[in-house]
C-alpha positions as a printed NumPy array, in Angstrom:
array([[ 86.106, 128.853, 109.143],
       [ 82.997, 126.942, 108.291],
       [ 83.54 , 123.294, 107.465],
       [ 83.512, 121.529, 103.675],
       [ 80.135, 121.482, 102.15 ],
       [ 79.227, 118.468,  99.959],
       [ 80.171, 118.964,  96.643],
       [ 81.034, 117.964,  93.379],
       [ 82.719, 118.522,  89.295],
       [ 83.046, 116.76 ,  86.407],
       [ 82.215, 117.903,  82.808],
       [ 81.192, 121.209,  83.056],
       [ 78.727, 120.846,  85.374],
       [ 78.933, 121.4  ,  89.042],
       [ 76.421, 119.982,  92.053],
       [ 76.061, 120.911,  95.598],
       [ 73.873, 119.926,  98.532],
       [ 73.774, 116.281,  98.321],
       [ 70.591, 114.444,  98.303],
       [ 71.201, 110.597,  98.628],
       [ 74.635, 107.675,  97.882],
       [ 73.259, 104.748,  96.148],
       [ 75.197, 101.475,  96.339],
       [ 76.029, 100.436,  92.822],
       [ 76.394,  96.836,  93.523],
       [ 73.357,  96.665,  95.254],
       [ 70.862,  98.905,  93.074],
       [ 72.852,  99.549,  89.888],
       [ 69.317, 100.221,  88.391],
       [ 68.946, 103.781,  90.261],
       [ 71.137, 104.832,  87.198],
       [ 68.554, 105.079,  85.131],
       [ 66.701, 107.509,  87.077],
       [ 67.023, 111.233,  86.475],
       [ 70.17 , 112.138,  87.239],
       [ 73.303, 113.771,  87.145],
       [ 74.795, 111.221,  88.817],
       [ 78.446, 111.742,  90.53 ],
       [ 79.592, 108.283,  90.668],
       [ 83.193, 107.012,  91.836],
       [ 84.224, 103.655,  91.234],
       [ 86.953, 101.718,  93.179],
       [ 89.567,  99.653,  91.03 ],
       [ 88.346,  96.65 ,  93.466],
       [ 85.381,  96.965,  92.704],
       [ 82.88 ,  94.167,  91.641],
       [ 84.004,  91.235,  93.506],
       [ 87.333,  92.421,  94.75 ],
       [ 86.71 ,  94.125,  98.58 ],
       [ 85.83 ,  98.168,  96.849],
       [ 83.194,  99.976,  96.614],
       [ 80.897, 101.389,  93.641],
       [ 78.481, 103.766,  94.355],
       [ 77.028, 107.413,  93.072],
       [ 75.508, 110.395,  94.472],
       [ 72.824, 112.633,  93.397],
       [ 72.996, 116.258,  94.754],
       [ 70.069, 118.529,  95.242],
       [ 71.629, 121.49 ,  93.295],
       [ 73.296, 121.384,  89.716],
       [ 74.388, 124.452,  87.307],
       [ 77.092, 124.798,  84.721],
       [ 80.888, 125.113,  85.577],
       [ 81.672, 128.85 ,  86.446],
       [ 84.83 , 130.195,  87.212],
       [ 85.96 , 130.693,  90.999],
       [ 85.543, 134.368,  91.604],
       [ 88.37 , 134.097,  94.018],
       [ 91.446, 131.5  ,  95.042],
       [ 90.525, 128.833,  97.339],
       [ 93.611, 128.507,  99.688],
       [ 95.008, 124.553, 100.085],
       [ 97.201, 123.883, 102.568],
       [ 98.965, 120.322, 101.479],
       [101.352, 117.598, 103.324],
       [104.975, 118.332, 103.298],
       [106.758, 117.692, 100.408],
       [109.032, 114.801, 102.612],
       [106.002, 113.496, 104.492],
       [105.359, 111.018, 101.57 ],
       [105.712, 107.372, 101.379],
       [105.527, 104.794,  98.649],
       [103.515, 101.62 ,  99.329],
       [106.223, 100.196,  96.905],
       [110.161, 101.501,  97.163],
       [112.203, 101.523,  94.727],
       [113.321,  97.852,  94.744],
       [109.823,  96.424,  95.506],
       [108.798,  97.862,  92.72 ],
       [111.652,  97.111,  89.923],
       [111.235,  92.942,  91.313],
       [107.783,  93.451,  91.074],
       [108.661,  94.702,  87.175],
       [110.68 ,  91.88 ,  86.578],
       [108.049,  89.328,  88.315],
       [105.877,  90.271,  85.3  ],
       [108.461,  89.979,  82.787],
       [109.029,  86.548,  84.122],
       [105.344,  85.659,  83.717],
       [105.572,  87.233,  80.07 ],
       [108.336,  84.66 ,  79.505],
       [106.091,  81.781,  80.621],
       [102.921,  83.217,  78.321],
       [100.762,  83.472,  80.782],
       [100.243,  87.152,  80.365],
       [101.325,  90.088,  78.106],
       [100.897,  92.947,  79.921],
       [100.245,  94.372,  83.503],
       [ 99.953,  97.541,  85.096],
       [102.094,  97.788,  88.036],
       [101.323, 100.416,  90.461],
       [102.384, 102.141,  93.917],
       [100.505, 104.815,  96.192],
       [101.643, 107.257,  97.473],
       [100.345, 108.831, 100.933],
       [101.248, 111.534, 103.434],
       [ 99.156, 112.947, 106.699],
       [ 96.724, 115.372, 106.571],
       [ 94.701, 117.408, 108.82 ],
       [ 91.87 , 118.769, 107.735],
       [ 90.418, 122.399, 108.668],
       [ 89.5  , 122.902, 112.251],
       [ 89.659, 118.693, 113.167],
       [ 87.595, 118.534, 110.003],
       [ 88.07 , 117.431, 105.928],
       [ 90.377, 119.196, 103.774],
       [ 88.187, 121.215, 101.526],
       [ 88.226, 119.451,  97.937],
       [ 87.814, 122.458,  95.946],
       [ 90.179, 123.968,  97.349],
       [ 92.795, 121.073,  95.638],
       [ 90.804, 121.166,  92.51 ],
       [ 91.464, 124.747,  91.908],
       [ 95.011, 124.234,  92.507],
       [ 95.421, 121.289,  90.18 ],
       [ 92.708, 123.258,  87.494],
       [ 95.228, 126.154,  87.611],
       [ 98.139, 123.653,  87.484],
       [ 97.452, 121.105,  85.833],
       [ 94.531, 121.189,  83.444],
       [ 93.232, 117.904,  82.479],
       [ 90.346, 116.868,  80.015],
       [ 88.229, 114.747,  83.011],
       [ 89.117, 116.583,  85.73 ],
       [ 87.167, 115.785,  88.428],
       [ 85.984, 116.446,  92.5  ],
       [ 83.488, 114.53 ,  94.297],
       [ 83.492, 115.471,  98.622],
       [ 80.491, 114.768, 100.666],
       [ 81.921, 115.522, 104.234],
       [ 80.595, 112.659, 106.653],
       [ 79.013, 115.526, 108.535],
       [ 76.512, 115.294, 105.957],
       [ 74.722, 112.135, 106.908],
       [ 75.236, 110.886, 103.956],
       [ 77.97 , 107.824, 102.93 ],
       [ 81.268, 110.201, 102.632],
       [ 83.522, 110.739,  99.777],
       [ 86.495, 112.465,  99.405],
       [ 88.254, 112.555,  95.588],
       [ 90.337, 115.352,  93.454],
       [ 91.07 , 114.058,  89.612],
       [ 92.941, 115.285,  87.288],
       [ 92.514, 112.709,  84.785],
       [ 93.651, 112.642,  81.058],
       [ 92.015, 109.83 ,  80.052],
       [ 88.343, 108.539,  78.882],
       [ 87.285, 105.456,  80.211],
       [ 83.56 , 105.369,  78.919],
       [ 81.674, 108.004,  77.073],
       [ 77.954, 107.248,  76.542],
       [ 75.616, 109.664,  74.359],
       [ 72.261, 108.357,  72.762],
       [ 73.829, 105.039,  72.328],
       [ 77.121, 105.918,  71.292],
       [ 79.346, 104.238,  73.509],
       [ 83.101, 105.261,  72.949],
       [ 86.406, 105.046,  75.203],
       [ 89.922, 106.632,  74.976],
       [ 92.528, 104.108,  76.479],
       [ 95.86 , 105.861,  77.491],
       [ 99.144, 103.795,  77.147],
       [102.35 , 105.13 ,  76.401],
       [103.752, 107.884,  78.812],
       [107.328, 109.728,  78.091],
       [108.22 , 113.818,  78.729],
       [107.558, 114.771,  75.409],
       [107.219, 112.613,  71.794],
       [110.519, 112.109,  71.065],
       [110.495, 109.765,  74.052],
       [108.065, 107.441,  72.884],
       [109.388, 104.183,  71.819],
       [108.392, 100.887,  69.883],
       [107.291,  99.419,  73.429],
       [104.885, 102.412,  74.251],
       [103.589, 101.671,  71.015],
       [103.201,  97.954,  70.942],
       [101.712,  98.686,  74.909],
       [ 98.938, 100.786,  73.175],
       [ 97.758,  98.626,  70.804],
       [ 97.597,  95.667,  72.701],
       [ 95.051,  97.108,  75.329],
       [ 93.497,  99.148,  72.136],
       [ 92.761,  95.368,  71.632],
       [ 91.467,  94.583,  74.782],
       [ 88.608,  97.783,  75.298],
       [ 87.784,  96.676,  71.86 ],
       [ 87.095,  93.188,  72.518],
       [ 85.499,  94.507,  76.13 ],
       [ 83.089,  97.096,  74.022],
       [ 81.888,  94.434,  71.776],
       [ 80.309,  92.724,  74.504],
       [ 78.153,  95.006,  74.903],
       [ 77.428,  96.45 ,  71.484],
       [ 76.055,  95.656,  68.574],
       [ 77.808,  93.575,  66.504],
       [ 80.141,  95.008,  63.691],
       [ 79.635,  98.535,  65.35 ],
       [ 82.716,  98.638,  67.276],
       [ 85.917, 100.716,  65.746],
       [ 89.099, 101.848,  66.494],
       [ 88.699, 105.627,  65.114],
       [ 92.339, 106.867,  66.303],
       [ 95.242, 104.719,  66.544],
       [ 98.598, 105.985,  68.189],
       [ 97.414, 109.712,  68.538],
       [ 99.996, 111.361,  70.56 ],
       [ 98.584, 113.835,  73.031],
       [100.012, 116.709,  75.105],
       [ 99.706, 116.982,  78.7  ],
       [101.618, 119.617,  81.088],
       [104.998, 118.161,  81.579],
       [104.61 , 114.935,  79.238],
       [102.96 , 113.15 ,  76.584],
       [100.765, 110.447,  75.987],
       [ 99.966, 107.764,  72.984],
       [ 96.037, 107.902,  73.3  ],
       [ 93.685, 105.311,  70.628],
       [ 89.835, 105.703,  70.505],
       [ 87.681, 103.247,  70.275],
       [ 83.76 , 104.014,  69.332],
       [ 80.525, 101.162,  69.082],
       [ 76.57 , 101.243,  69.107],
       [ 75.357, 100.12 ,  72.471],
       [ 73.387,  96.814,  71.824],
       [ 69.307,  97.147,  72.111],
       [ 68.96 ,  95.061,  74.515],
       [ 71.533,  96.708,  76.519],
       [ 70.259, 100.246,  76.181],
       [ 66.611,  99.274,  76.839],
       [ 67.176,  97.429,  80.442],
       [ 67.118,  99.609,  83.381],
       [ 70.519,  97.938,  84.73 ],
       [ 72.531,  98.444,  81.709],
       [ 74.949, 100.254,  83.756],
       [ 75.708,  97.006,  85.524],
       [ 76.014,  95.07 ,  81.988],
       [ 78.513,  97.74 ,  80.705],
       [ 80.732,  97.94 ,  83.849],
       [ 80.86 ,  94.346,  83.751],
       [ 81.949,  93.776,  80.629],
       [ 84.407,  96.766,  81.055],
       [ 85.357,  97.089,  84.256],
       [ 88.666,  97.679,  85.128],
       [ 89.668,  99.709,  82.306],
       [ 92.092,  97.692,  80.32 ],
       [ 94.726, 100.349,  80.006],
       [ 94.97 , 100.345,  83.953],
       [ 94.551,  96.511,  84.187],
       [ 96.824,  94.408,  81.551],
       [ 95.911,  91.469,  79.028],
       [ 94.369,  88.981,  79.025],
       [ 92.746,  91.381,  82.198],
       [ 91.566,  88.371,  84.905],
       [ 95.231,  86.763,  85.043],
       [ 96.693,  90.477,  85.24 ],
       [ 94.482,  91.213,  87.839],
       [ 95.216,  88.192,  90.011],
       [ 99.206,  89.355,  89.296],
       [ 98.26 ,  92.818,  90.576],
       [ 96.743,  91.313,  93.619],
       [ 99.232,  89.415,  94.718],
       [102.417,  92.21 ,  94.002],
       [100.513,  95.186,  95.076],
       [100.97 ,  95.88 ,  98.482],
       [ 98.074,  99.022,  99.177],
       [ 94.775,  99.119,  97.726],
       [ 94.005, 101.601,  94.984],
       [ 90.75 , 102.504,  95.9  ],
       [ 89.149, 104.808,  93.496],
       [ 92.872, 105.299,  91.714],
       [ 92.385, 103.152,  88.566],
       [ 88.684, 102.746,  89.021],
       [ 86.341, 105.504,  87.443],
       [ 85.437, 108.703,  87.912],
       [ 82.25 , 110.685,  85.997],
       [ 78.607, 111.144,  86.03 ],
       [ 75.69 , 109.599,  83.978],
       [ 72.701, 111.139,  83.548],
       [ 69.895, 108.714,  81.378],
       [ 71.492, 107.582,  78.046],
       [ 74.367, 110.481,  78.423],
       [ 77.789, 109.846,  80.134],
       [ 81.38 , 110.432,  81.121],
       [ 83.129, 108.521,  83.163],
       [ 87.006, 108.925,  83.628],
       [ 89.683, 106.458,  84.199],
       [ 90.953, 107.469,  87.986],
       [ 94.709, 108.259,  87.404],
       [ 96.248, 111.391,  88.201],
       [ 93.949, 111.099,  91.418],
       [ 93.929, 112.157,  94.75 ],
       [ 91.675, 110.86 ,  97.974],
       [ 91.861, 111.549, 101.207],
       [ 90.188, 109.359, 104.228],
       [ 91.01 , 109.451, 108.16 ],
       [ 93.707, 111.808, 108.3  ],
       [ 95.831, 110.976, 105.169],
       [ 95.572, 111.993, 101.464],
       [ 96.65 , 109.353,  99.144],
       [ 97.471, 109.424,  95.415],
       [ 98.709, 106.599,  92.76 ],
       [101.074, 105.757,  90.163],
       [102.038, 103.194,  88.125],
       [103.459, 101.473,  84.322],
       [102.048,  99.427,  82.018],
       [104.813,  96.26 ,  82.094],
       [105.571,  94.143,  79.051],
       [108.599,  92.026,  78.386],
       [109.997,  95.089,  76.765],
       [109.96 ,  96.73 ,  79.909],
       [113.322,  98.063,  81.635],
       [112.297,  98.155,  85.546],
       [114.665, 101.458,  85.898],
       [112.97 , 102.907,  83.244],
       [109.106, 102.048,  84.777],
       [109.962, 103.06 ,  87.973],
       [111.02 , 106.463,  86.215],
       [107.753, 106.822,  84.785],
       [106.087, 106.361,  87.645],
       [108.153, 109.18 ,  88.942],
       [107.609, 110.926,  85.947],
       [103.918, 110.966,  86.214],
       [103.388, 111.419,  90.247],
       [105.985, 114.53 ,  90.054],
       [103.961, 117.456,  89.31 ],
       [100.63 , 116.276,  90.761],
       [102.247, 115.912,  94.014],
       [103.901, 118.718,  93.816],
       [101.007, 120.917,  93.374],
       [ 99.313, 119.318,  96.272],
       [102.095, 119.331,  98.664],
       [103.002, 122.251, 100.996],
       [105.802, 124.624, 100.56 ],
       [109.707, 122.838, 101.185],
       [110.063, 125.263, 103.829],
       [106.884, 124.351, 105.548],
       [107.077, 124.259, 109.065],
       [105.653, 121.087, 109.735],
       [107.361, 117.438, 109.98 ]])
């Protein structure tokens, strides 16, 4: 069997044959040159030990579907492990509610990852497309997204397999929108007066992070509380819209403005976002790498870029994917760990192997 080929989806469009990795902290001003542009953001990113960088690929054509299955062969079903348990995690719950108490935040996202080994083909990578077409048949999601440039290829190596719900940044001849996600349960019923309080407050927060970089009195909530269905739960999804700011648009790093005025996405974050991320730091016991970061492509003054949840990567030998709840002092820690459950469930399940696999 012939080893992965560098390769990568998002939006309809699909690339192959990859040219060249820029480093996004370094040069985020290759951006503006003609793309598309695969990028993948890490949720450390800017400042915080990750990486941001994006990949141009010699060959790009519109989404077609796969004449034929690609076969994925996943970890056993028992051969994953939580970076949190459940106890870690429900004190880690209530260590936020105790810092809600004292005011010094409202809300923080509390997250675990989950990881099990895995070989890839022949000593090689795991083929990504092969776990995209699983998850596409599966578990169809609005940004669903690949990016795998084998490190065979010479070039700096990626391995990532998104199915993610949720909009992080849109971009399209100035319109700059975003689609924050808070507020999980199985299906509407479930949704209560937290999940709704939850959404609004980071609703709040992309707002106020948009209007940094737009012009001013441009920047609207168009949907408030829209309740959106997902296989095997909902979510509470707000959008918020603005006019990118002249003086943004016209400077070749405007990518570097935007994601620093945005970056991480609020709804994966908490409020107010810098002492929620110093929380996260200090409970969080893994890294999320591109989990929680952002997933897309730009290409001049068009772009989609996805919030990383629902996310897969895979580096030396084991694949990795996150989870986590937004926690407010309405939060029950049973109940977050739950949703964390709730929302790793089928996505692992669809990558994992058969119960009856053979292997440890």
């Amino acid at each position: 069997m012939l080893p992965p080929t560098s390769w990568a989806s998002f939006g309809g469009r699909v690339a192959s044959d990859v040219v060249e990795c820029v480093d996004l902290t370094a040069h985020p001003e290759r951006l503006a040159e003609p793309g598309p542009w695969f990028v993948v953001v890490d949720f450390e990113a800017y400042g915080r030990g990750g990486r941001a960088r994006a990949w141009r690929f010699a060959r790009v054509s519109a989404a077609v579907p796969a004449s034929r299955p690609v076969a994925w062969s996943g970890p056993h079903p028992r051969s994953w492990r939580s970076s949190l348990d459940r106890p870690a995690y429900e004190a880690a719950v209530e260590t936020v509610r105790a810092h809600v108490r004292e005011g010094t935040v409202y809300q923080v996202n509390v997250c675990r990852v989950l990881e099990a080994p895995l070989a890839g083909t022949d000593g090689g990578e795991p083929d990504a497309r092969a776990l995209a077409a699983r998850l596409a048949t599966g578990n169809p999601a609005p940004y669903a997204a690949a990016v795998h440039v084998p490190a065979a290829s010479g070039v700096d190596p990626v391995w990532v397999v998104s199915a993610s719900p949720e909009l992080y940044l849109s971009l399209d001849a100035g319109a700059l929108g975003s689609g924050p996600i808070k507020g999980t349960a199985p299906t509407a019923d479930g949704l209560t007066a937290k999940d709704r309080a939850e959404n609004v407050m980071i609703t709040d927060l992309v707002r106020n992070d948009l209007q940094q970089v737009c012009e001013p009195g441009t920047v609207t909530v168009t949907d408030l509380l829209g309740v959106e269905e997902h296989p095997g739960l909902v979510h509470l999804v707000s959008r918020v819209h603005g006019r990118l700011a002249a003086d943004v648009a016209a400077t070749p790093d405007r990518w570097a403005r935007v994601l620093a005025a945005t970056f991480p996405p609020g709804s994966v974050s908490g409020a107010p976002k810098s002492t929620a991320l110093r929380l996260i730091d200090d409970l969080e016991t893994a890294p999320r790498g591109p989990y929680c970061g952002a997933v897309g492509w730009v290409d001049g003054d068009r772009a989609e870029l996805a919030v990383g949840i629902r996310t897969f990567w895979w580096d030396d030998g084991v694949l990795r994917f996150g989870t986590g709840a937004g926690i407010t002092w309405g939060s029950d820690a049973a109940a977050e760990w739950r949703e964390t459950e709730l929302k790793a469930a089928r996505l692992v399940g669809l990558a994992s192997g058969p119960a009856d696999d053979a292997r440890p």
